[in-house]
PLY file of the C-alpha trace (Angstrom):
ply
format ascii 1.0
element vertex 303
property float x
property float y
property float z
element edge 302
property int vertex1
property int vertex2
end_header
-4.76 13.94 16.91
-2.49 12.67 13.97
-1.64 9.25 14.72
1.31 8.73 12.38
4.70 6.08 12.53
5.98 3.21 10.36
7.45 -0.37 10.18
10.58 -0.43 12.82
13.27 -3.05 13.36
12.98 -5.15 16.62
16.67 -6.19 16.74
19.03 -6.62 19.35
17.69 -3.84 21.51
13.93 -5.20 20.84
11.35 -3.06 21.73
13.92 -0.31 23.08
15.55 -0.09 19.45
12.16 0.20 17.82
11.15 2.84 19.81
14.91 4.85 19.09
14.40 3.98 15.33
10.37 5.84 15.44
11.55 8.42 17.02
14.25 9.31 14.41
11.44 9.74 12.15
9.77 12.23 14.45
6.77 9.33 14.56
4.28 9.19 17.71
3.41 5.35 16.80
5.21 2.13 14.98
4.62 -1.24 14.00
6.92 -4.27 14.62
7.66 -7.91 14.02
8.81 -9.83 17.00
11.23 -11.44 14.78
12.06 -12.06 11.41
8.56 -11.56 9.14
9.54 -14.37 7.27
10.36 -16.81 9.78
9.07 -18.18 12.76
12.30 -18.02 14.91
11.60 -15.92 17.82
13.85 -14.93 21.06
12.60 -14.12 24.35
11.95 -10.86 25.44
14.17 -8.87 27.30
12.16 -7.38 30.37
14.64 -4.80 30.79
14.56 -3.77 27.04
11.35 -3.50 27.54
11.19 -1.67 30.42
13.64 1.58 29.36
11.50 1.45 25.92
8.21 2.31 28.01
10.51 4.93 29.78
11.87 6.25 26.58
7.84 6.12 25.23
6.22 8.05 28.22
9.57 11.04 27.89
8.42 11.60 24.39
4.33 10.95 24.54
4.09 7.92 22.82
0.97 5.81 23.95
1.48 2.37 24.21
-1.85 1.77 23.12
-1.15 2.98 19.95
1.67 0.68 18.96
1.03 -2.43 16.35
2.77 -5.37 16.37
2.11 -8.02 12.95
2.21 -11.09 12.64
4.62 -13.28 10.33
3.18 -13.66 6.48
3.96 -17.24 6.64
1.50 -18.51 8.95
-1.49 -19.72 7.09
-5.37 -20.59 9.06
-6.96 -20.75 6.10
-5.36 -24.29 4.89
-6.25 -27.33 6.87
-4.62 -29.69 4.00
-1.73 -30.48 6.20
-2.92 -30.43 10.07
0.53 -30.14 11.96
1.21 -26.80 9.65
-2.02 -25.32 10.13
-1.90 -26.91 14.40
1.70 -25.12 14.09
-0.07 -21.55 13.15
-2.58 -21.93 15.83
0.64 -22.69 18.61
2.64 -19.78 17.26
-0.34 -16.89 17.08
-0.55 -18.00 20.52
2.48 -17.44 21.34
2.66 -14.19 19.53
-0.18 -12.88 21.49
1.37 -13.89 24.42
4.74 -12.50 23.97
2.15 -8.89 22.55
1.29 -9.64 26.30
4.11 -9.76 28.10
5.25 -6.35 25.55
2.24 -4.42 26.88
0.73 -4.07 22.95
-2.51 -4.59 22.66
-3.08 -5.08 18.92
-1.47 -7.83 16.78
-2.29 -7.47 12.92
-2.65 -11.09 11.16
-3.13 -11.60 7.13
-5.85 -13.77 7.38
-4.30 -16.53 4.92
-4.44 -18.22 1.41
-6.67 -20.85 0.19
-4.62 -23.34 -0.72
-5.80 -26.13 -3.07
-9.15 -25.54 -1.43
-12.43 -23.43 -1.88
-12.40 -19.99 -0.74
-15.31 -21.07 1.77
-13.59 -23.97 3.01
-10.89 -21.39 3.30
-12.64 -19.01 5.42
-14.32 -21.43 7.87
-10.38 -23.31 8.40
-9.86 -19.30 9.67
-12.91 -19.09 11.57
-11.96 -22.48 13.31
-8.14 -21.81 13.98
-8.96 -18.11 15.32
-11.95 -19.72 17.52
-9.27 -21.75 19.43
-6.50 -19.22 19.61
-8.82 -16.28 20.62
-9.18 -15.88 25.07
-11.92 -13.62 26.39
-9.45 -13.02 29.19
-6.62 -12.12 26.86
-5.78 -8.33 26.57
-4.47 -8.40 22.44
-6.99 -7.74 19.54
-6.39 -10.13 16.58
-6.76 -7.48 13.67
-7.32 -9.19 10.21
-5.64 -7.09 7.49
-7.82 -6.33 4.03
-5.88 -8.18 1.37
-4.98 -7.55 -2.08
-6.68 -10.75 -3.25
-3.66 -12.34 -5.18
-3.94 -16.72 -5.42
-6.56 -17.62 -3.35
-6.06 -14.74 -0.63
-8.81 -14.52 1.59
-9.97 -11.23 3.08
-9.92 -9.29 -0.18
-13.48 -8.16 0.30
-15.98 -7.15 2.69
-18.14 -9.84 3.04
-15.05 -12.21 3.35
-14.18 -10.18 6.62
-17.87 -9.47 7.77
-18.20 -13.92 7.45
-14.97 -14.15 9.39
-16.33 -11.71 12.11
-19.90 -12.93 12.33
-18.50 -16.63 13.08
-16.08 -14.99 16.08
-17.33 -16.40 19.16
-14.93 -13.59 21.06
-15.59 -10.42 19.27
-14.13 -8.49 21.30
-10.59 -9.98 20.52
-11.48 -9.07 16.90
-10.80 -6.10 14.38
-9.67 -4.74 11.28
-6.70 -3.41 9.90
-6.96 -1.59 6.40
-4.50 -1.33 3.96
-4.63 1.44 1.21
-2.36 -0.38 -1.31
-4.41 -3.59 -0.84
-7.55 -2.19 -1.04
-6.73 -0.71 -4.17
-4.99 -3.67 -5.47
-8.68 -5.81 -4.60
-10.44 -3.06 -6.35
-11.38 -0.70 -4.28
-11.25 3.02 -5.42
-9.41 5.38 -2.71
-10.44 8.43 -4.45
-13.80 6.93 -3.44
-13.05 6.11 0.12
-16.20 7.92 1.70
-18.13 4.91 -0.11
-16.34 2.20 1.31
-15.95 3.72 4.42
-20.12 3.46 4.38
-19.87 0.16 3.46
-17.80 -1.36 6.28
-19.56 0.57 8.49
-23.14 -0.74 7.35
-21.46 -4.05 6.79
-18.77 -4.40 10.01
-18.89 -1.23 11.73
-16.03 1.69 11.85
-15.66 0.89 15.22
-13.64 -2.42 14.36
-10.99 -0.30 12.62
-8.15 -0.34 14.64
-5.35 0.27 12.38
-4.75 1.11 9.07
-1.39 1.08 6.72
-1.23 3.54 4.80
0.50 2.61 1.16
0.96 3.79 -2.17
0.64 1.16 -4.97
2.80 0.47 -7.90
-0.25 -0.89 -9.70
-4.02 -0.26 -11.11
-6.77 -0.45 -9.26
-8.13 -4.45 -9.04
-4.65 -5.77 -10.45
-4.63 -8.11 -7.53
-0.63 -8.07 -7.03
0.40 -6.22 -3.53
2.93 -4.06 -4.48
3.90 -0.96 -1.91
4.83 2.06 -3.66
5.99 4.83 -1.48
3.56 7.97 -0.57
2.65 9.78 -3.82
4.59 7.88 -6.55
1.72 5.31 -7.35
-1.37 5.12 -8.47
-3.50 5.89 -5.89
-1.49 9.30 -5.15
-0.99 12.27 -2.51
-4.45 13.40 -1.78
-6.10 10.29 -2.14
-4.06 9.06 0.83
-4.25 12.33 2.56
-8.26 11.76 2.90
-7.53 8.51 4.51
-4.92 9.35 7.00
-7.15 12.81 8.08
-10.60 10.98 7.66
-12.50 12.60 10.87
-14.27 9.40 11.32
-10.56 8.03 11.61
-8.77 10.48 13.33
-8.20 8.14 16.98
-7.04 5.24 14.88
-3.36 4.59 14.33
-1.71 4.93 10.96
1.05 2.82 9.25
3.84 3.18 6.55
5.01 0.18 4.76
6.48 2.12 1.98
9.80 0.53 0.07
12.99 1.68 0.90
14.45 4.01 -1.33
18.00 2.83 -3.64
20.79 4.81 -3.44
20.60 5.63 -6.84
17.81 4.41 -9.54
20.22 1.81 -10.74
22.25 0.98 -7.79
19.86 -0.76 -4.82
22.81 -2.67 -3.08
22.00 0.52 -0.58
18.69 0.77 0.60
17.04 4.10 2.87
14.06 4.30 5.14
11.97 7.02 3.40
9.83 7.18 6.91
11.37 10.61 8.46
10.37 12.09 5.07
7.11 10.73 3.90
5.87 11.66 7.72
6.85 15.48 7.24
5.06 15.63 4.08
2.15 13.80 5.51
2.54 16.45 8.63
2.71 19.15 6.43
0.45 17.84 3.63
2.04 18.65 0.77
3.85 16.15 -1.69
7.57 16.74 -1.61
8.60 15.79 -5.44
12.36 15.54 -4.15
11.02 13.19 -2.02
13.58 10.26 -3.23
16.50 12.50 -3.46
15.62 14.24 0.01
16.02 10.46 1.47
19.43 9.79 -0.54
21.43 12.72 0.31
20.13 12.18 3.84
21.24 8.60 4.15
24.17 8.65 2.14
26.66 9.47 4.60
0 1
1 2
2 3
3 4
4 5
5 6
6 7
7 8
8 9
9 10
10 11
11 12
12 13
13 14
14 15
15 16
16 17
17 18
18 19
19 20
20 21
21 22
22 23
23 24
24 25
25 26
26 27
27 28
28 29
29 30
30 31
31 32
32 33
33 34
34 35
35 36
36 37
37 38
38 39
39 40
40 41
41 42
42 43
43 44
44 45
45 46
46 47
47 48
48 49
49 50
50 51
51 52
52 53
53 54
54 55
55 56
56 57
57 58
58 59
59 60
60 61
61 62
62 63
63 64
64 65
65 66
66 67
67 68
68 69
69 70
70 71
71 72
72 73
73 74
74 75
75 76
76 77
77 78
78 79
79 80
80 81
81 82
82 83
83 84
84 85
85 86
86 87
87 88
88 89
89 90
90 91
91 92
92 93
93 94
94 95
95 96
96 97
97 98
98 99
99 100
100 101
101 102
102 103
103 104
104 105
105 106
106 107
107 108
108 109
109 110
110 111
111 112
112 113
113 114
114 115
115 116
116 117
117 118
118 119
119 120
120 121
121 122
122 123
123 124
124 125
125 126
126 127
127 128
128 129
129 130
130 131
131 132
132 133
133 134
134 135
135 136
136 137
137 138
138 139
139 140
140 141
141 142
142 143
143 144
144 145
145 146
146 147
147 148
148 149
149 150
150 151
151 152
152 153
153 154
154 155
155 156
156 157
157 158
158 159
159 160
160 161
161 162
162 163
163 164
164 165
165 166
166 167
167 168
168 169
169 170
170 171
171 172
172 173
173 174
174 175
175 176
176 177
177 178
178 179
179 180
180 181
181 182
182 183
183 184
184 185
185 186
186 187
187 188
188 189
189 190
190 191
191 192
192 193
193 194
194 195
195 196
196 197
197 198
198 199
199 200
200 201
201 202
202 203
203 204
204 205
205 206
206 207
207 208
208 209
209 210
210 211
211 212
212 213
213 214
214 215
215 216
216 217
217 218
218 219
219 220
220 221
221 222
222 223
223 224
224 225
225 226
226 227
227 228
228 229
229 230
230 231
231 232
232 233
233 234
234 235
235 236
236 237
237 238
238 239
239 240
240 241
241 242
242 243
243 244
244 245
245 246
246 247
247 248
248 249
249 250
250 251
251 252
252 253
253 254
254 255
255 256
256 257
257 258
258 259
259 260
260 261
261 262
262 263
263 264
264 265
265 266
266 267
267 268
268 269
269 270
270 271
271 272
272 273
273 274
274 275
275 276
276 277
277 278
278 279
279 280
280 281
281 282
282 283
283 284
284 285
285 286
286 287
287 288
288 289
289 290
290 291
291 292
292 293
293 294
294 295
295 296
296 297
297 298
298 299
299 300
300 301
301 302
């Protein structure tokens, strides 16, 4: 079964809204923020919210299982140099996994953080410690570390990066992966290739701690290290290439992601911008490229 949604809003209707907003891309999965990615402000959840959005879910198949919830990008384990920022991360993961609790999700993707004036090793074990006191045996979320671009001082650009991260998890069953296509590109890896990595992890971590992957295009070459979404078929990785990953057999269970920009009104004028999700999921669906694919998402949108 195609597993297939994309980035929602968790606004004033929280989880409710973000379940309206996948559906209107005819999506059977979605990934959300809690609050702001950018921020750390958070309000509580609304149990009732909540509780029509699991309605709304079971009317139209959606498994809760299947939905992803990320973490902020500004919370950093990997740097220790100032301990009340790096005790601050450690308070609000907790809190994120608790609040994934109280949602029902059971998967919370986390970059794994930047190496800050700092080795890369001395960057990895500061993860290792922080996710060694935030992960609970008794908790029901999976921390899923996402493959990085490797831009700065990233960590979690490469394999053995994640497979030292792992080995040092004293609850590895609160522990798992999350692949992104654009960022494994971006670190060098070659999608037109996948079946090779896909061996690797598996010798190196096992397939089995794949648990979600994003699927992105990428505005640049392969090992630019620079993190830039393109959207499905207009970068460098391309249609097909992405196509293999999303219908991998050896993938099929596992949910899949879009992160892909929103689309300007016009090539010049951005003060507009369009979810291209409703239409990158029917070509997906369909599997063939649309090459009206922007326009498709204008004329739809600009009413």
């Amino acid at each position: 079964m195609l597993i297939l949604g994309s980035h929602v809003h968790f606004n004033q209707e929280q989880l409710l809204g973000s379940v309206k907003e996948a559906l209107s891309y005819n999506a059977n999965t979605f990934m959300f923020y809690t609050g702001a990615p950018q921020n750390t402000v958070r309000k509580p959840i609304n149990d009732n919210l909540s509780l029509e959005a699991l309605k709304l879910m079971k009317e139209n198949n959606i498994d809760l299982k299947n939905i992803i919830c990320h973490a902020p990008y500004i919370v950093n384990l990997a740097n220790k140099n100032d301990l009340s920022k790096w005790n601050f991360s450690i308070d609000f993961i907790k809190n994120e996994l608790s609040r994934c609790e109280n949602l029902g999700i059971t998967k919370l993707v986390l970059h794994p953080g930047s190496a800050v004036k700092i080795t890369k090793k001395e960057g990895l074990d500061n993860i290792i410690d922080g996710l060694n006191i935030i992960l609970n045996k008794n908790s029901s979320v999976k921390i899923l570390l996402e493959t990085m671009a490797g831009k700065g001082n990233e960590c979690g650009s490469t394999l053995d990066e994640l497979k030292y991260i792992l080995d040092n998890i004293k609850e590895k069953n609160n522990i798992g992966i999350c692949l992104d296509t654009c960022h494994l590109n971006d670190s060098g890896i070659e999608i037109s290739h996948f079946d090779d990595y896909l061996k690797e992890f598996d010798q190196k971590i096992g397939i089995d701690k794949i648990y979600c992957i994003h699927i992105n295009d990428s505005k640049n070459i392969i090992a630019s290290h620079k993190d830039r979404h393109e959207n499905i078929g207009l970068g460098t990785i391309g249609f097909e290439n992405l196509l293999n990953v999303i219908y991998h057999k050896k993938l099929e269970n596992i949910p899949k992601i879009l992160e892909t920009p929103y689309i300007g009104k016009t090539n010049l004028d951005k003060e507009r911008l369009y979810p291209p999700y409703k239409f990158e999921i029917e070509m997906i669906k369909n599997k063939k490229y649309d090459s009206n694919l922007l326009d498709k998402v204008r004329d739809f949108y600009k009413n």
